[in-house]
C-alpha positions as CSV (number, residue, x, y, z in Angstrom):
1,X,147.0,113.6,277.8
2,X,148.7,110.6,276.0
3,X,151.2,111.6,273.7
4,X,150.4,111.3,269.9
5,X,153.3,108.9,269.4
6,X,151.6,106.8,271.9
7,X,148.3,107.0,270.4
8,X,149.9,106.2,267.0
9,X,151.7,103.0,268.8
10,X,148.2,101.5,270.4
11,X,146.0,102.5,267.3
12,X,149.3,99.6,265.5
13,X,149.2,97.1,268.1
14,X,145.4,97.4,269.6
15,X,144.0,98.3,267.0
16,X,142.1,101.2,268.3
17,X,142.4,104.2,270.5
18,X,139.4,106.4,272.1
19,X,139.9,110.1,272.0
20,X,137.8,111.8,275.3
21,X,135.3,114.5,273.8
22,X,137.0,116.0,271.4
23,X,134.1,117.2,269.2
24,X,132.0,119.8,271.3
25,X,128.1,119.2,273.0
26,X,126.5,122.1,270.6
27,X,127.9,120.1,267.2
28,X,127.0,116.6,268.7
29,X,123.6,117.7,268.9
30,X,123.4,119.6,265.4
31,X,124.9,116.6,263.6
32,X,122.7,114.1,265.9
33,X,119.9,116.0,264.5
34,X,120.9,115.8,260.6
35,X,121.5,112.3,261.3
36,X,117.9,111.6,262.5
37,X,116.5,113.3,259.1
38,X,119.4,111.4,257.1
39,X,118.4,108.0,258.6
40,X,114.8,108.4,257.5
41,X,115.2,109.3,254.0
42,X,117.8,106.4,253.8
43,X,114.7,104.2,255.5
44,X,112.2,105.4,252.7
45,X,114.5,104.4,250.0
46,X,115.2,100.5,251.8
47,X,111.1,100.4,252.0
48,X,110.8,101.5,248.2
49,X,113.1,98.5,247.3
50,X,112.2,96.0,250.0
51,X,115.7,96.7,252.0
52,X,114.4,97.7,255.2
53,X,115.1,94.4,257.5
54,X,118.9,94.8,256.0
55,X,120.0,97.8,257.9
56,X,118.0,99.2,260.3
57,X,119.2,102.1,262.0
58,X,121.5,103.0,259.5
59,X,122.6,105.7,257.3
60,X,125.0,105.8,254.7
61,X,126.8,107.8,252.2
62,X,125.4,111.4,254.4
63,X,127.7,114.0,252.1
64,X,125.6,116.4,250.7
65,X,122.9,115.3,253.5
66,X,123.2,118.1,255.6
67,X,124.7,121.5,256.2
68,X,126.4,120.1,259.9
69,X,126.9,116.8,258.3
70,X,128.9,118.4,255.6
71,X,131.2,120.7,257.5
72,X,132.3,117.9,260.0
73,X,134.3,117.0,257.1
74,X,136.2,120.1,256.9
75,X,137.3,119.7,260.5
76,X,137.8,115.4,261.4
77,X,139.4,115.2,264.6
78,X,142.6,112.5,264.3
79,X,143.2,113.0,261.0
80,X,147.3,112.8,261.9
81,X,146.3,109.4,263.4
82,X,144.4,107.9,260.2
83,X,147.3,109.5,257.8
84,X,149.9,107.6,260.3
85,X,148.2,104.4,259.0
86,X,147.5,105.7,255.5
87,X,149.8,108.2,254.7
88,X,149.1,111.9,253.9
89,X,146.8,111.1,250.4
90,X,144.0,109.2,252.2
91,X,140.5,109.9,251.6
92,X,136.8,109.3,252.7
93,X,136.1,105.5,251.8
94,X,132.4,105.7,253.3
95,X,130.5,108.3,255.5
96,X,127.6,106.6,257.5
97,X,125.6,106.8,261.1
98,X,124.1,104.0,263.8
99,X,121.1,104.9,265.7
100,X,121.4,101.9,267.8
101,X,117.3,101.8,269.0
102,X,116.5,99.8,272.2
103,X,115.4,96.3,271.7
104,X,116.4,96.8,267.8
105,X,119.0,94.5,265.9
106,X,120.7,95.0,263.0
107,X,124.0,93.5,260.9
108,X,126.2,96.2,263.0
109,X,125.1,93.6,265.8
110,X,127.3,91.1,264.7
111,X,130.8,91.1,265.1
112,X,132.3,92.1,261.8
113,X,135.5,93.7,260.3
114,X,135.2,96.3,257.8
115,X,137.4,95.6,254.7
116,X,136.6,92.4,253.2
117,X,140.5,91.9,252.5
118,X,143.0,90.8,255.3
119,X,146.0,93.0,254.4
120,X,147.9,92.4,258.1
121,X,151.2,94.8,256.8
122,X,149.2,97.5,254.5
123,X,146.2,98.5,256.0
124,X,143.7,99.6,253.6
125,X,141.3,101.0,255.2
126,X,140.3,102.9,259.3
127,X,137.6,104.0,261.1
128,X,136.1,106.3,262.8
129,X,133.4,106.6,265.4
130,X,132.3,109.8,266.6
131,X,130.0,109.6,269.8
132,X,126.7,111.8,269.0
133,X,125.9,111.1,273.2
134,X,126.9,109.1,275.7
135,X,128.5,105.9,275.0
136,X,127.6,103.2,278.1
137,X,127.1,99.7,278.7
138,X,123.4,100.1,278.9
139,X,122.8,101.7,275.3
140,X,124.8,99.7,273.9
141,X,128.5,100.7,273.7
142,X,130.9,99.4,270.8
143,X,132.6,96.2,271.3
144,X,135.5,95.7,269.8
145,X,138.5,92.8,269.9
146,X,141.5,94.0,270.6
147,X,144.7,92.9,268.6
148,X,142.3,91.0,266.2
149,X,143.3,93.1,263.2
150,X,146.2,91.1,263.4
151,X,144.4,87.8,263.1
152,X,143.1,86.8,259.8
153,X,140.5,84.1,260.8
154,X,137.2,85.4,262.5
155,X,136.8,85.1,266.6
156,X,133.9,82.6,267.7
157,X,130.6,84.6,268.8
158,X,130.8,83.6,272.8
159,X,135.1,84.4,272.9
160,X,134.5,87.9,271.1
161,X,131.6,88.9,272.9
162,X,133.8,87.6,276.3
163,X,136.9,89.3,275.7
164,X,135.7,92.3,273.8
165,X,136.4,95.9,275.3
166,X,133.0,98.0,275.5
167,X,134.1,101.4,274.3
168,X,132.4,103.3,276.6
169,X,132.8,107.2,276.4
170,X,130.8,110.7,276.7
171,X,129.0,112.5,274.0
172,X,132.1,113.7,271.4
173,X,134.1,111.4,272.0
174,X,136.3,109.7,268.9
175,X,137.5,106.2,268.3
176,X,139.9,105.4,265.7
177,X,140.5,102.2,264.9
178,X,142.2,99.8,262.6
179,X,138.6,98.4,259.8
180,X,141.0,94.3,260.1
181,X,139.9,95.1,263.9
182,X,136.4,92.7,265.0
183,X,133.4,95.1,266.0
184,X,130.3,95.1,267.0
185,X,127.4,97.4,268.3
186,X,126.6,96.1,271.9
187,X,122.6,95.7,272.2
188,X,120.6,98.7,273.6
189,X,119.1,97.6,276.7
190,X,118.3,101.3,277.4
191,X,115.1,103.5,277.4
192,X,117.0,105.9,274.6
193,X,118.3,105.6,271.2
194,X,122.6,105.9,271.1
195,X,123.2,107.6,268.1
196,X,127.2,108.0,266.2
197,X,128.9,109.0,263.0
198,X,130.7,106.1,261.3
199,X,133.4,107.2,258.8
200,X,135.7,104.8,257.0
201,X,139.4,105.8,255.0
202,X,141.4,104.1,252.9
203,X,144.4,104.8,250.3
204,X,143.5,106.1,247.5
205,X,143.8,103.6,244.8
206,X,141.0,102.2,247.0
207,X,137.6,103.3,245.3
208,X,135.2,104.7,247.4
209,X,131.6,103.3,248.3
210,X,129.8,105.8,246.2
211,X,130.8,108.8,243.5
212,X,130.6,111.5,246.2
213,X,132.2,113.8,243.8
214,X,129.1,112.7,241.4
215,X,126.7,112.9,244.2
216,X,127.6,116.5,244.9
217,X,128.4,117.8,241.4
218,X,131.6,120.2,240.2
219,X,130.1,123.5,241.0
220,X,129.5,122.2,244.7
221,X,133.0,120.2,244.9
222,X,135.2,122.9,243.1
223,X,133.7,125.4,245.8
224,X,135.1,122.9,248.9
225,X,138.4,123.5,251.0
226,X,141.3,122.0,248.7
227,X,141.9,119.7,252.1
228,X,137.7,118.6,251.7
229,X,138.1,118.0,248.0
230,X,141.6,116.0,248.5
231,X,139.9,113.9,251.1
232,X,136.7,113.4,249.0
233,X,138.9,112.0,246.4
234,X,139.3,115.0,244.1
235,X,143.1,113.5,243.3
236,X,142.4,110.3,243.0
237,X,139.6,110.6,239.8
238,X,139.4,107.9,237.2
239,X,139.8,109.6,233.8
240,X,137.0,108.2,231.3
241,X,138.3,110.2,227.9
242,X,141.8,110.1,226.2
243,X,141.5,114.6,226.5
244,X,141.1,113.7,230.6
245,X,143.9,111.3,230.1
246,X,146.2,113.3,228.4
247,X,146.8,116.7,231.3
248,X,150.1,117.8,232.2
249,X,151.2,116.7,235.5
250,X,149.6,119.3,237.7
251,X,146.4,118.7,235.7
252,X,146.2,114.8,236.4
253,X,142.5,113.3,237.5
254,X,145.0,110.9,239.7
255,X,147.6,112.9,240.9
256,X,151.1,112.0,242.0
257,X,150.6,113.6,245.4
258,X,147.8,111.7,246.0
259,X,149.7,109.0,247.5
């Protein structure tokens, strides 16, 4: 096994590392299934407003979408690699999923970086994949640039999708990698539909992509692992009266520990 110091050194200078099956088969398959019912409730709402061409095969924001979905977050593999890059007081930027379907194309087809901010010194933001099944070059495997999160400008189409590594892997599988770093879904050339977890972090002062504190209301958040509420933010609230302004130290919507 590589050491963790080494992990920590590739995930700064490639830009990513793999992690071999770290989540086990029965989970895969319990959180492959609440993705399934997430991505079609997420589809019903892109219909209603006209969206569905945008992001097909995806599913975003899935806290408070299922009980499996849910408790993942209590137990993220790697989290010593994503606080290496963002210190202890990270938290969940976004919590999505990719059913990559054969012959379907979506924007996570295109090579793309996740933060919209170049910050080459003070990452922002990492990912993670976690691999729901097998990851191969026939369904579709994750390409990614390596050493392009050090680059600001974007890579032509034919170098990236010449030089890109194809993260392939077995079901339960992690990749953390740096969001600067060019991506892209490879195209599903397979019979079967490659399904995986996306999770993003960032440093606190970074907001979130949705209230998930809001989403799952205080009776449900106060009732979380301290660790699942830090990580969902719970330190890092924006105050919006003077009385929620005004707390002693320990009683802070933004903590000082939270950086």
């Amino acid at each position: 096994m590589t050491p963790a110091s080494d992990l920590g050194y590739l995930l700064r200078t490639r830009g990513w590392v793999l992690l071999d099956r770290v989540v086990p088969p029965g989970r895969c398959l319990a959180l492959a299934e609440e993705l399934r019912i997430a991505a079609d409730r997420c589809a019903a709402v892109r219909r209603a407003r006209g969206l569905d061409d945008v992001a097909r095969g995806t599913a975003h924001h899935l806290v408070g979408e299922g009980r499996e979905l849910d408790m993942f977050l209590e137990d993220l593999p790697a989290m010593d690699l994503v606080a290496d890059r963002l210190g202890a007081g990270f938290v969940l930027n976004s919590y999505g999923g990719v059913i990559n379907r054969p012959g379907e194309r979506a924007y996570v087809h295109a090579p793309h970086r996740d933060v919209r901010i170049f910050t080459r010194d003070v990452p922002l933001l990492v990912n993670m994949l976690v691999m729901l099944g097998d990851f191969t070059l026939d369904n579709g495997a994750t390409m990614v640039l390596s050493g392009s999160h050090e680059v600001d400008e974007p890579p032509e189409r034919a170098a990236f999708e010449r030089w890109a590594d194809r993260l392939v892997g077995k079901a339960g599988s992690v990749v953390v990698f740096d969001s600067c770093l060019w991506h892209a879904a490879g195209p599903n050339t397979s019979p079967r539909d490659r399904l995986a977890l996306t999770l993003t972090f960032s440093r606190p002062f970074v907001k979130p992509q949705l209230d998930y504190l809001r989403k799952l209301g205080d009776e449900r958040v106060v009732a979380l692992p301290p660790r699942t509420r830090t990580l969902l933010g719970y330190r890092a609230r924006v105050p919006s009266t003077l009385d929620e302004w005004y707390r002693p130290r320990a009683e802070r919507f933004y903590r000082p520990d939270a950086e």
